[in-house]
C-alpha positions as CSV (number, residue, x, y, z in Angstrom):
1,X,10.6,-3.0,8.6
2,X,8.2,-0.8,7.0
3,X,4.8,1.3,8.1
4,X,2.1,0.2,6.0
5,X,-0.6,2.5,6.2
6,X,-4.2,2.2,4.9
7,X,-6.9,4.7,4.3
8,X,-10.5,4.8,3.7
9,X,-12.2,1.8,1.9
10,X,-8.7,0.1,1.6
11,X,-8.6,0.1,5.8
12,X,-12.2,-1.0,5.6
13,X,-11.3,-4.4,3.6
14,X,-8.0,-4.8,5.1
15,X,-9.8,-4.5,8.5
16,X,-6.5,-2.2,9.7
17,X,-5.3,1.0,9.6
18,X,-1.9,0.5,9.7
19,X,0.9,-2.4,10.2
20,X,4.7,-3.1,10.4
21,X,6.0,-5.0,8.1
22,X,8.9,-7.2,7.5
23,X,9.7,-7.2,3.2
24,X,12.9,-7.8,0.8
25,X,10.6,-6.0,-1.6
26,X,12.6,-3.5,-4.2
27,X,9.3,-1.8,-5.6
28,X,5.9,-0.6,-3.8
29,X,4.5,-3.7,-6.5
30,X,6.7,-6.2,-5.3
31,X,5.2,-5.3,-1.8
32,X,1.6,-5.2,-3.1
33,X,2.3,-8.8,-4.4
34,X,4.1,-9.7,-1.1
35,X,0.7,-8.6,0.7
36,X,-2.1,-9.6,-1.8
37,X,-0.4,-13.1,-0.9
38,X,-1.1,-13.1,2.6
39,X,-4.5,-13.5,2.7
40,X,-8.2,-12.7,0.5
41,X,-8.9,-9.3,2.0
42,X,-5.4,-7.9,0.9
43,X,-6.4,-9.4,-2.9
44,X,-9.7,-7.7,-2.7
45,X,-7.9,-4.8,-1.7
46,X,-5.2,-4.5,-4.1
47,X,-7.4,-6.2,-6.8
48,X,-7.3,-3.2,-9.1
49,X,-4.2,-1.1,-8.4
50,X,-5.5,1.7,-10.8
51,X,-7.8,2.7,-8.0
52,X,-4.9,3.4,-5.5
53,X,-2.8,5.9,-4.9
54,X,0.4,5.5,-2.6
55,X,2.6,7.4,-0.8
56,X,6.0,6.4,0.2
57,X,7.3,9.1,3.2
58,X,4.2,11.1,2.8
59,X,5.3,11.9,-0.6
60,X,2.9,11.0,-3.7
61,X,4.8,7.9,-6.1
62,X,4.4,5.5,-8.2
63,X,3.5,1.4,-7.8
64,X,7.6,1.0,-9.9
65,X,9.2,3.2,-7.2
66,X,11.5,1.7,-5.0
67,X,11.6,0.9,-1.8
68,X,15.2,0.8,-0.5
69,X,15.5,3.8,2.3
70,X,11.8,4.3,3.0
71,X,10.0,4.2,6.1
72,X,6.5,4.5,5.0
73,X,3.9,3.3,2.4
74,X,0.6,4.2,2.7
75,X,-2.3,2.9,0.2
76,X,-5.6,5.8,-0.1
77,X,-7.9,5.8,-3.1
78,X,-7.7,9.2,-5.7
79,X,-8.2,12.4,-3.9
80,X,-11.6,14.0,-5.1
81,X,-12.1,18.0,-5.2
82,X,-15.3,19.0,-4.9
């Protein structure tokens, strides 16, 4: 099991702002796949990964990274300074 978390307009399609789930997925895009194939909002949410940013143990990685050990994922759109 792994804590999927979701941020800003990613929890706002998704309708959640966080979940357990259950995945045999090796990479964060297997998992992405795994979700976008639940249901329409978790397409429209993951429709254009180049908008994303994730995070695997609070850590900033990359969609190849794997998944084997981790705890959490969490989804946010690109930081803006300002």
């Amino acid at each position: 099991m792994i804590d999927v978390m979701y941020f800003a307009w990613v929890r706002e399609r998704i309708g959640e702002p966080r979940e357990r789930v259950e995945t045999d997925a090796a990479t964060v895009a297997d998992l992405v796949e795994e979700l976008k194939a639940r249901e329409p909002r978790y397409e429209a949410a993951f429709a254009d990964l180049s908008a994303l940013r994730v995070a695997l143990d609070q850590e900033l990685s990359d969609f190849d990274a794997p998944l084997a050990g981790v705890r959490e994922v969490a989804f946010f759109p690109p930081m803006t300074g300002g």
